[in-house]
C-alpha positions in Angstrom: 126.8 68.6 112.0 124.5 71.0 109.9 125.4 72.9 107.3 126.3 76.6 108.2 123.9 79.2 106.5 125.5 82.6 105.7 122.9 86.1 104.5 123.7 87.8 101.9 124.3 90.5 103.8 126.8 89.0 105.5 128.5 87.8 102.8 128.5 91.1 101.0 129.8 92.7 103.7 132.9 90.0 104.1 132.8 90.1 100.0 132.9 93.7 99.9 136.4 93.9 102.3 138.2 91.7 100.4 137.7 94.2 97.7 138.9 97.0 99.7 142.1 95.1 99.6 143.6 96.1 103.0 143.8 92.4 104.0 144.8 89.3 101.9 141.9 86.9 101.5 143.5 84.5 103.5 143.6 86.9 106.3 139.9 88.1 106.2 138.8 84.0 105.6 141.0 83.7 109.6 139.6 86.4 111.2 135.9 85.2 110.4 136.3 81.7 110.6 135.5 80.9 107.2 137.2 78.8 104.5 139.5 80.9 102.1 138.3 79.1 99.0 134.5 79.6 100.0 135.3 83.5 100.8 137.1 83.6 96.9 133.9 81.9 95.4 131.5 84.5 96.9 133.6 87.1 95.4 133.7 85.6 92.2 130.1 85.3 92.4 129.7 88.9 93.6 132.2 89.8 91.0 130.1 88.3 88.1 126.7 89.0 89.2 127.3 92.8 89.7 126.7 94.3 86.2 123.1 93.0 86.1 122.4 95.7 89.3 122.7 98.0 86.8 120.9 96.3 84.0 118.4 95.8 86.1 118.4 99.6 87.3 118.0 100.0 83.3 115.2 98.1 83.0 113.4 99.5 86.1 113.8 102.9 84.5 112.4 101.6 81.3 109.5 100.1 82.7 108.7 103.3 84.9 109.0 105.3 81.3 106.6 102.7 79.8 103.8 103.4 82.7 104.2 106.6 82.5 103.4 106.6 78.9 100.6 104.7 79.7 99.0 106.6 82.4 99.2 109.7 79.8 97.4 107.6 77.2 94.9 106.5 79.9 94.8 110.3 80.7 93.8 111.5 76.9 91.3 108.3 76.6 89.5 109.5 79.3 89.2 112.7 78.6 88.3 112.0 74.8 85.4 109.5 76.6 84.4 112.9 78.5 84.2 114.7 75.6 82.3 112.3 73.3 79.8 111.9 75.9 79.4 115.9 76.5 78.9 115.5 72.8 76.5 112.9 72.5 74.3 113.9 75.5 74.0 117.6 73.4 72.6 115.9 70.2 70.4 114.1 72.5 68.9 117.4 73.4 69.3 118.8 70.2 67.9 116.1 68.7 64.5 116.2 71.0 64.3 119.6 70.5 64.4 119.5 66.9 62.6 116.7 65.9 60.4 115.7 69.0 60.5 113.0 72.0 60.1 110.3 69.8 62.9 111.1 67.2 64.5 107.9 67.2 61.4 105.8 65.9 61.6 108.2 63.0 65.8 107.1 62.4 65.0 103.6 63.4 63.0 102.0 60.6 64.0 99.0 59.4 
């Protein structure tokens, strides 16, 4: 005979009325055919594993914080690219203006 294979969602739904208390354990384990000592290990294990939902809620948040602070970064790279290049391309012009089409074979002697 196989093993029998529970979700979790049904387990956190049998877990979660044994916390409600309005039955004993023993009681609940009857009515859903399922051993008493295997219903009080899944709420032990429930009971244990709950506080890391929230640290895990925590460290969502953080990471959503952290690419948020990226994307502004990204943001201000990109627009400090823009602006360099709005830059150079005017000393470009400037520069042919100024000095001629060739100007950089007068800068570039080596």
């Amino acid at each position: 005979m196989g093993k029998t294979v529970y979700t979790s969602q049904y387990k956190s739904r049998i877990v979660l009325e044994t916390l409600r208390e309005e039955k004993l354990v023993g009681e609940i384990a009857l009515e859903n055919n399922l051993n008493p000592n295997m219903l009080r290990n899944w709420r032990k294990e429930f009971l244990e594993k709950a506080p890391r939902l929230f640290e895990a809620s925590k460290r969502e948040a953080e990471l959503a914080k952290k690419e948020q602070e990226l994307e502004e970064e990204r943001r201000e790279l990109l627009n400090t690219i823009g602006q360099l290049t709005v830059e150079r391309d005017w000393l470009k012009k400037k520069s042919v203006e100024i000095f001629g089409v060739e100007y950089e074979k007068k800068f570039n002697k080596r």
